[in-house]
Structure formats: structure tokens, C-alpha cells
C-alpha positions in Angstrom: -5.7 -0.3 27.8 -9.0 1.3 26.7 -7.6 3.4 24.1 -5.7 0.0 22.5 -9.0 -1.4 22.3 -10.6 1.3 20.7 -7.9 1.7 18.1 -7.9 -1.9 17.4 -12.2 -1.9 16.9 -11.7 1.6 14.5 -8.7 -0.7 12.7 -10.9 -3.4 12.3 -13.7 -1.3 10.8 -11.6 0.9 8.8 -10.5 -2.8 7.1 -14.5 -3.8 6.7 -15.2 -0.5 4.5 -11.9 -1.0 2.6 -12.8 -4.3 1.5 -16.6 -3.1 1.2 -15.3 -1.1 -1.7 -13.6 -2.8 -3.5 -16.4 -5.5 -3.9 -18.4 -3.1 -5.0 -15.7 -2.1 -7.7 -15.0 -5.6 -8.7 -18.9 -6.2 -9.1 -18.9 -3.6 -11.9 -15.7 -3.9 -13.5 -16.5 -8.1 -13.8 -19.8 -7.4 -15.6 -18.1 -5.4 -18.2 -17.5 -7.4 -21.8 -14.5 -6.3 -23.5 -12.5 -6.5 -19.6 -10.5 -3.4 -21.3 -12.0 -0.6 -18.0 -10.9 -3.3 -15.8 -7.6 -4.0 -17.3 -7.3 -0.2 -16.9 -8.0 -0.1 -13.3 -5.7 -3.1 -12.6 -2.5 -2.0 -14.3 -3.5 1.3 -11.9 -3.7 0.0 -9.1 -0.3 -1.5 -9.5 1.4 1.7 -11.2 -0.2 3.0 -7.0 0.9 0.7 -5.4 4.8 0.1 -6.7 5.9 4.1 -6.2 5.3 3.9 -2.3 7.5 0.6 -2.1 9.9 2.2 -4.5 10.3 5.7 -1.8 10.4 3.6 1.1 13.0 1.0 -0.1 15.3 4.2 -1.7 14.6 6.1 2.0 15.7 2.8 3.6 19.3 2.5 1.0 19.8 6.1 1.9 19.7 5.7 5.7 22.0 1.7 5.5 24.6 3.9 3.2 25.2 6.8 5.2 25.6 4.3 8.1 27.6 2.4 6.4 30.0 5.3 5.1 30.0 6.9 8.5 31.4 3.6 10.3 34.5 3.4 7.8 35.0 6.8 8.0 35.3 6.3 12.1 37.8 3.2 11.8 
């Protein structure tokens, strides 16, 4: 039980500084004139964040067609 609560306080905080951040990063990119650094760092962060979905979703047809192939091939 105590180590559940520990991991849920060290979640919590690992959240905080997360967020911390990225205020911090919004802050300087928003007082920028031309937007063009924070255009940048937006079409980054989505170019980041797409290519884990993209593994995990191919990992996850992999797996459902070999299951699927190995159950016909059993009938």
C-alpha cells in the first residue's frame, strides 16, 4: 500500500514539472512577433508526438493479424 502511494505522489509531481515547462516555453514563444519560432516548435511537437501513435497502432495490427491468421489456419 505504501509504495502505491508513493508512486502516485512521484506521478503527481512528475505531472507539476511537466506542465512547469511548458509554461515557461509558451511564455517565450507567445512574446515572439512574427509567431514563425513558435509555428516551428508546434508543427514539432506534433511531427513527436504522431510517430509513437503510428509504432504502437502498427505493433498493435501486427499482433490482431497474426491472431487472426493463426485461428483460420487452426479451423
Amino acid at each position: 500500500m505504501k509504495k502505491q502511494v508513493v508512486f502516485t505522489i512521484l506521478f503527481l509531481l512528475i505531472t507539476f514539472w511537466s506542465n512547469a515547462q511548458c509554461a515557461m516555453c509558451r511564455a517565450v514563444l507567445e512574446s515572439e512577433e512574427g509567431q514563425t519560432t513558435a509555428e516551428g516548435v508546434n508543427d514539432g511537437i506534433m511531427y513527436l508526438m504522431t510517430i509513437p501513435y503510428l509504432l504502437v497502432a502498427g505493433v498493435g495490427f501486427l499482433i490482431y493479424w497474426n491472431f487472426f491468421r493463426k485461428k483460420k489456419e487452426t479451423e
